[in-house]
N, C-alpha and C positions, 0 to 999 in steps of 0.2 A: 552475775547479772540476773536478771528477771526473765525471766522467757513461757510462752506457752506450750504444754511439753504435751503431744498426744501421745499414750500408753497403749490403749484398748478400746478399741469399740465399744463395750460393757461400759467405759468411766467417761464420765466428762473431762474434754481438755482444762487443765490448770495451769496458773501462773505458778513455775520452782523457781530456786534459785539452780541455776547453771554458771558452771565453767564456763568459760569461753578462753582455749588459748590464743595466744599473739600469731598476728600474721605469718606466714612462713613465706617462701622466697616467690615470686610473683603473685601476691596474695593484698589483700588491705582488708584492715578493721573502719565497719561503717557504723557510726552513732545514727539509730536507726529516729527518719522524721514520723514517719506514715508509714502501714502496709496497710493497701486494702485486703478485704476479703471474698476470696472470688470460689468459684464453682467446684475449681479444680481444690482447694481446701475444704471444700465439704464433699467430694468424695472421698479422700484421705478420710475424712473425721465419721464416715460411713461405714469402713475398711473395704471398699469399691478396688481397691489395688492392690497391691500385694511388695508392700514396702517395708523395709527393716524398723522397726520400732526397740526401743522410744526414738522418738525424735522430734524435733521443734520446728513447728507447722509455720506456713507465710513463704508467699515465693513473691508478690509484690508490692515492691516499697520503695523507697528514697531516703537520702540520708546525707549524711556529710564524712566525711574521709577522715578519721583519726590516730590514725597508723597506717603506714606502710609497711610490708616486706623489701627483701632481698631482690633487686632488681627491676623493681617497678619503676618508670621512666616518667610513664603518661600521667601519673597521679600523685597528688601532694594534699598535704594534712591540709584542713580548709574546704575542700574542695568540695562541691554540690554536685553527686549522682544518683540517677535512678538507676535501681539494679537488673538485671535481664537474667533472668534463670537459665537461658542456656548462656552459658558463659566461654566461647570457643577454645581448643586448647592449641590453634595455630599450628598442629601437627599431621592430627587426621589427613585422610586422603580425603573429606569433604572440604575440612578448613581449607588444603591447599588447590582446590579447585575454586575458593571462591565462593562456598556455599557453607556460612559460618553454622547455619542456624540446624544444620546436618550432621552438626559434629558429634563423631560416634563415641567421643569420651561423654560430652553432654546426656549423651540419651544413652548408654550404659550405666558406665563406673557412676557417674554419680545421682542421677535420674533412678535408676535399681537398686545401688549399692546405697543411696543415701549419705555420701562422701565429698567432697570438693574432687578437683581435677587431679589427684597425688593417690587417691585411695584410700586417703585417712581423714578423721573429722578432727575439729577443732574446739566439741561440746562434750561436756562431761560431767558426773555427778559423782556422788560418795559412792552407786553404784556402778558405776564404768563409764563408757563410751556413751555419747547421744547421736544418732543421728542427722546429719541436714536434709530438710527437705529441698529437692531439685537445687542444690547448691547453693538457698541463700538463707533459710528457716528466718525468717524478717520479724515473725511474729515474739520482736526480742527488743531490748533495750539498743544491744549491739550485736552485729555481725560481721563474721569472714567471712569473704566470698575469692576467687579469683580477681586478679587485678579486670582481666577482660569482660567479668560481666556486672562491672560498675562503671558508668556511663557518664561521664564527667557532661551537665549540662549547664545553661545560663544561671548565674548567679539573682536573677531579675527574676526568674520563676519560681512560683508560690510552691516551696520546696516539699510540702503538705501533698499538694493536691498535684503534684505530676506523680504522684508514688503510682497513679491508675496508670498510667502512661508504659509503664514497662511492663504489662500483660493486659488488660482486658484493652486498653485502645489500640498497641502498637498488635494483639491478634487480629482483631476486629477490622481498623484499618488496612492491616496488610495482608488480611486475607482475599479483598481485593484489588488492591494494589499492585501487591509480587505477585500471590497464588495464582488468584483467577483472573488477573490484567486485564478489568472488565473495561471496557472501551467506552467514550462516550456515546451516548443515544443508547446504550443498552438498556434490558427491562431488566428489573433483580426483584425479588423476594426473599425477605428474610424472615425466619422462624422462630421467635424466642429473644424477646427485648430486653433483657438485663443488659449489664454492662458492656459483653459480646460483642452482644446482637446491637445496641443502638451504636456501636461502635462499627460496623458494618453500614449502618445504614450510612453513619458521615462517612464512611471511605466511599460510600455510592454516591454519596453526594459529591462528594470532591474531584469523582471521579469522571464528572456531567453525566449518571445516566438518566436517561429518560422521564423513566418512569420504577418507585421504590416502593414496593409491595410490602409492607409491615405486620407483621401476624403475632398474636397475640394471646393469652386468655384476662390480659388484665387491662383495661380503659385505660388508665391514667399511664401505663407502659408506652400505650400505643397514641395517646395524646403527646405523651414525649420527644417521640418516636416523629412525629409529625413536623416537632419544633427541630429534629436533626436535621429533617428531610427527606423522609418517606411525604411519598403524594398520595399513596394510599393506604387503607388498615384493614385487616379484617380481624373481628374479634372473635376467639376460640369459643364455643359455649356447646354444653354438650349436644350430643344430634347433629353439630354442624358437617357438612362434608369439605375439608378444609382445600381441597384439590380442587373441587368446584365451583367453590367462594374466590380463588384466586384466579380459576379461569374465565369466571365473568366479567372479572375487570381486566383481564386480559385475554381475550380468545383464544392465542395463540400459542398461549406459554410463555413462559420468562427465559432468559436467556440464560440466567445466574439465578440460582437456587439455593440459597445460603442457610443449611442447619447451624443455628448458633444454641442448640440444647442439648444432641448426641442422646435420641432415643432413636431405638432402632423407628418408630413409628411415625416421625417425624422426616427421620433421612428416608423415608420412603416415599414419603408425602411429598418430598423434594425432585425425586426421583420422576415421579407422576404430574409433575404441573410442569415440568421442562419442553420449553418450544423445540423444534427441529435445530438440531445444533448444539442444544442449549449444555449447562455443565452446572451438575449438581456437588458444590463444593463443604464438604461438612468442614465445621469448625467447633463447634461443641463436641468435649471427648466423654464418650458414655464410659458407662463400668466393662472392667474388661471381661470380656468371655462374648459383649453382644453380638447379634447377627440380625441383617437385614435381607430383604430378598428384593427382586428386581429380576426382568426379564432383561435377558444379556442379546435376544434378536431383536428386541425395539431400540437397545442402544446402540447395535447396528444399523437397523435400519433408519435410524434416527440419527446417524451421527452424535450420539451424545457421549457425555464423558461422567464419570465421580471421581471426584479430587478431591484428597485430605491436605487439608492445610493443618500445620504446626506452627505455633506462634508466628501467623500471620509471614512465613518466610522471610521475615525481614533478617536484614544486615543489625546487628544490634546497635553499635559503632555511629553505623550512618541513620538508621531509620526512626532511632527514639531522640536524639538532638534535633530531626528535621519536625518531628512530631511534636516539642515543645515551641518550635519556632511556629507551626501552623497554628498550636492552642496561643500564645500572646498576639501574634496577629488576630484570633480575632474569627482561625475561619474552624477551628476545633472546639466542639464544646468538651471542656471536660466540669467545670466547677457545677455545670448542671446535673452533672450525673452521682454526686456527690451526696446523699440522702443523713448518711452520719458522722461523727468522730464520738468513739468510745476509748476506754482505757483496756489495758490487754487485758483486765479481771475479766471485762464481757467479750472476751472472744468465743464460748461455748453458744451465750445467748444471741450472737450475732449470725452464727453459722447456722442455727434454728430461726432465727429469722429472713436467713437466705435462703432456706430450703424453704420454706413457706410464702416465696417468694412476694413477704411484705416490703422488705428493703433494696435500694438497688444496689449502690456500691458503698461499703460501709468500710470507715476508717477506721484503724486501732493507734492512737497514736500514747508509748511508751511513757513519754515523761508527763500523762494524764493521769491524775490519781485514781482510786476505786469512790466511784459517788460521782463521779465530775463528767459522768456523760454529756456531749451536748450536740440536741436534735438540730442537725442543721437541714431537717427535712423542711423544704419550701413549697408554698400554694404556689398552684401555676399562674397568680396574681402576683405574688412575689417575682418568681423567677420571668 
């Protein structure tokens, strides 16, 4: 099959021909619809982490079921899932507490190791082994994944456009949803409008609070941002004091402080506009090694807290079928946040246009040939 293979920092990702073996026993092969391209792919394509290479980049997407393994129940060829990169292995001592999206096979063996939940990959070339990234490497024609983090949803959903739905919404969303359980009448601010962050603001929308602080360095983000459901914006530019500008439209502070970028400069900034109580929840993951600072007796004497959310806490199972049911009712935007669909050739040019942050959520969809891009970017007359 076709797939986008990252090597090295030094080269541009490319489309190879990969291997891909057959399912093994609670495993399925997915004929991939969509993966977007998100933040967490452009640290990878940065070498911001420290992951086995080569391996084949894309952690969200959607697809349809075209093999099964050895004992898969819940799933059958046909079938319309979007994938969820932690994929639980129902064994852990988090799985069996209940807390799927904690599972310490997830965020080891295969998250480190670059492996499905067995410790072995299923991608390969003339020169050995390939890598998966975070258990699903989407950015492919087709993929294995575990049976558990394919997500069997409505056959009536635009099987394209929920591919955003298994990372930037269902983080976004349920960061405060599960994480921060932000209550209604709450104040929130959030940091960083891309996919994330406007994903954030609909969960604060949906979640009645009050008042939705949107922050920004780009207009047409935070115009966006507006149509989600923020009430209010402040625009980054430099000189600004971005603590300041947020506490004039709120005296007090916000109550939920939402990094959706993961610069130490920002989770600080989040840190510092927090009302008495308040809880500054980072969601954006920086490069590892960062550090932030913060006075540990204001958060005392403050009652406040800092909370790391990981894919928005959700149950995957339950949280991304209820999330496709909120986007067709009608109360989730996702087709808004949708800026492109390209073919996997522009997956290198896309992750450079993500970093430059000209685009928001940009498609690669597999069975699109090279030349056949097409700008589904809309005037806010359009949309």
């Amino acid at each position: 099959m076709r797939a986008v293979v990252y090597r090295q920092q030094s080269e541009p990702v490319r489309v190879e021909d990969v291997r891909l073996a057959p399912p093994g026993p609670g495993e399925v092969e997915v004929r991939i619809a969509a993966a977007g391209v998100c933040h967490s792919d452009l640290h990878v394509r940065h070498g911001d982490w420290d992951l086995p290479v080569p391996l084949v980049m894309g952690h969200e997407g959607s697809g349809v079921v075209t093999r099964t393994g050895a004992g898969v129940e819940d799933l059958e060829v046909g079938d319309h899932v979007v994938l969820s990169w932690v994929a639980p292995c129902g064994r852990c001592r988090n799985c069996l507490a209940g807390r799927p999206v904690r599972c310490s096979v997830a965020a080891g063996t295969v998250a480190l190791g670059g492996t499905l939940n067995d410790g072995t990959t299923r991608l390969s070339d003339d020169a050995g082994p390939i890598h998966h990234y975070l258990g699903t490497s989407v950015f492919a024609e087709r993929a294995v994944v575990p049976a558990s983090g394919a997500i069997k949803v409505r056959r009536d959903a635009p099987l394209e456009n929920v591919s955003i739905i298994g990372c930037a919404i269902a983080t976004g969303v349920g960061a405060v949803r599960n994480t921060a359980q932000v209550p209604a009448g709450a104040t929130v601010s959030v940091t960083g409008c891309g996919g994330v962050g406007l994903s954030v603001v609909q969960g604060a929308r949906l979640a009645g609070a009050e008042r939705i602080v949107a922050i920004d360095v780009r207009r047409d983000k935070l115009e966006l941002a507006r149509r989600f459901g923020a009430t209010d914006t402040v625009l980054v530019e430099d000189g600004l004091d971005v603590v300041a500008a947020t506490r004039a439209i709120l005296p007090d502070g916000v109550d939920f402080a939402f990094d959706a970028i993961g610069r130490s400069a920002v989770t600080e900034q989040c840190i510092a506009m927090l009302a008495i109580g308040g809880s500054a929840v980072i969601v954006g993951i920086p490069p590892a090694g960062t550090r932030v600072s913060f006075e540990p007796q204001t958060l005392v004497d403050l009652d406040q807290r800092i909370i790391g959310s990981n894919y928005g806490g959700i149950t995957p199972s339950e949280d991304i079928p209820w999330l496709v049911d909120e986007y067709l009712a009608g109360r989730l935007f996702v087709d808004e946040m949708i800026s492109d669909r390209r073919p996997l050739e522009d997956a290198e040019d896309s992750l450079v246009r993500l970093g430059e942050g000209s685009a928001l959520r940009q498609l690669l969809i597999p069975d699109m040939g090279p030349g056949a891009a097409q700008n589904h970017h809309r005037s806010e007359e359009e949309r």
